[in-house]
C-alpha positions, 0 to 999 in steps of 0.5 A: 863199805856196808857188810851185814852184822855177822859172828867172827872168829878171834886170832888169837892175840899171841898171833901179833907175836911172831916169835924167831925159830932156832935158839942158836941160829942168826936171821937172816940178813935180808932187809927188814920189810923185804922178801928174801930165801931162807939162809942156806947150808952148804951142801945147799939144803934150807938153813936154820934160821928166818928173819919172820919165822922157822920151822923145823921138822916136818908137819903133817896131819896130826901135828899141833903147836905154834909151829902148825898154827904159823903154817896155817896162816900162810897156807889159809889161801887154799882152804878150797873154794867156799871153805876156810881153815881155823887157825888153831894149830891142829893139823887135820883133815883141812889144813892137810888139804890147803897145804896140798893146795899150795905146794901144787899151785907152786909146783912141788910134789903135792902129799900135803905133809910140810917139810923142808921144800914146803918151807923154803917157798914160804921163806921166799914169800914172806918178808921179814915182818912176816907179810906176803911178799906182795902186801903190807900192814900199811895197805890193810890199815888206812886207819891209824897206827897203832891197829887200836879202837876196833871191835878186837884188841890191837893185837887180834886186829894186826893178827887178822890182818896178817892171815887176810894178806896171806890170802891175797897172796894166794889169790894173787898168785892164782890170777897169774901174779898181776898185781891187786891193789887194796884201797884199805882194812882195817878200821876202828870204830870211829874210822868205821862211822866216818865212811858209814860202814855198818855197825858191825863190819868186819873191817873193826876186826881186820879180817877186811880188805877193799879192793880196786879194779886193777888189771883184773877187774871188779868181777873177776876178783869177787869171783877168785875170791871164792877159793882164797878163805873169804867167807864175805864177798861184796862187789858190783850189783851189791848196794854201796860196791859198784867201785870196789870188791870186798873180801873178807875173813870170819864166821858164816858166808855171805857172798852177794856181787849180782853184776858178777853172777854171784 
């Protein structure tokens, strides 16, 4: 994949950490690397503790912390179409929007403030290793193992990786929860040079993906794209994308897939 030079914006490497909530609850006790519900109470109210991450309290605009900063990065699928939200735990006017977004896309009551309901949905999406429930760190990272010898460190690239799959997630679930298939992400720069990706591609900072026809097509997912925070779209029509469509996060916006009217 050839993407045009362009800024990016660094999760921060913390991100890669994704620390458990509560200090005196258990996790749960769903398998590592598979989508769970939330531990219940009994009078059936969302438990304590999650095997990914907890919340506690409830967050609205205003809010900041580690705990605005996680729900930004499952909400960063709902910024609006042609926007992304920043991932710096600030709880304004734009993550307010995008948790908006996501309650309605799940059919809970949409006022944009993140409590209990909010959480307990995110807790049924993510999966231990705090991936979406239908995308894996293996998918985004054809590459190597350990997410080295990119443009950013191991952590930022892990870190960015995790908010692009939270994207898809979203996307996925607007395209009535058919099934995307990622032909790969991340890629250092060595790996980058071995296909002839250009020089500065955002695969080396994991904000990538490559993406498959699947059930949908190569237009109809550059075009979905355009909601779901990709500020790079790449697809049929665009030199080097007539068999895939690129998707992918960081600063400016260059969407070009001509075959796709876009």
């Amino acid at each position: 994949m050839r993407s045009r030079p362009i800024g990016f914006l660094l999760a921060t490497a913390a991100g890669a950490v994704l620390a458990l909530g509560g200090s005196s609850a258990s996790a749960t006790s769903a398998s590592p690397g598979t989508a769970k519900s939330p531990a219940t109470t009994a009078s059936g109210g969302v438990g304590t503790a999650d095997a990914c991450y907890t919340w506690s309290g409830t967050l609205r605009e205003g809010s900041s912390g580690e705990a605005v900063r996680q729900l930004q990065i499952r909400v960063a699928g709902y910024p609006g179409t042609g926007n992304q939200i920043a991932i710096d735990g600030a709880f304004g006017p734009a993550t307010k929007a995008a948790v908006t977004r996501f309650q309605a896309a799940y059919g809970l009551a949409a006022d944009g403030i993140a409590g209990p309901a909010t959480f307990s949905k995110i807790y049924q999406l993510q999966k231990n290793d705090c991936t979406p429930a239908n995308f894996t760190y293996a998918e985004l990272n054809r590459c190597n193992s350990d997410w080295s010898g990119g443009k950013v460190s191991a952590a930022t690239a892990r870190a960015n990786a995790l908010v692009t799959m939270w994207k898809l997630q979203a996307m996925r679930h607007a395209m009535g929860d058919r099934p995307i298939t990622v032909n790969g992400g991340f890629r250092s720069v060595s790996c980058n040079s071995a296909v002839g990706g250009a020089a500065n591609s955002r695969h080396m900072y994991g904000h990538a993906a490559d993406l498959g026809a699947g059930s949908q097509g190569f237009c109809a997912l550059a075009q979905a794209a355009r909601n779901h925070g990709f500020t790079e779209i790449l697809g049929p029509g665009y030199p080097g994308h007539n068999d895939h469509t690129h998707v992918a996060g960081g600063s400016g916006r260059f969407w070009s897939a001509p075959s796709c009217g876009i």
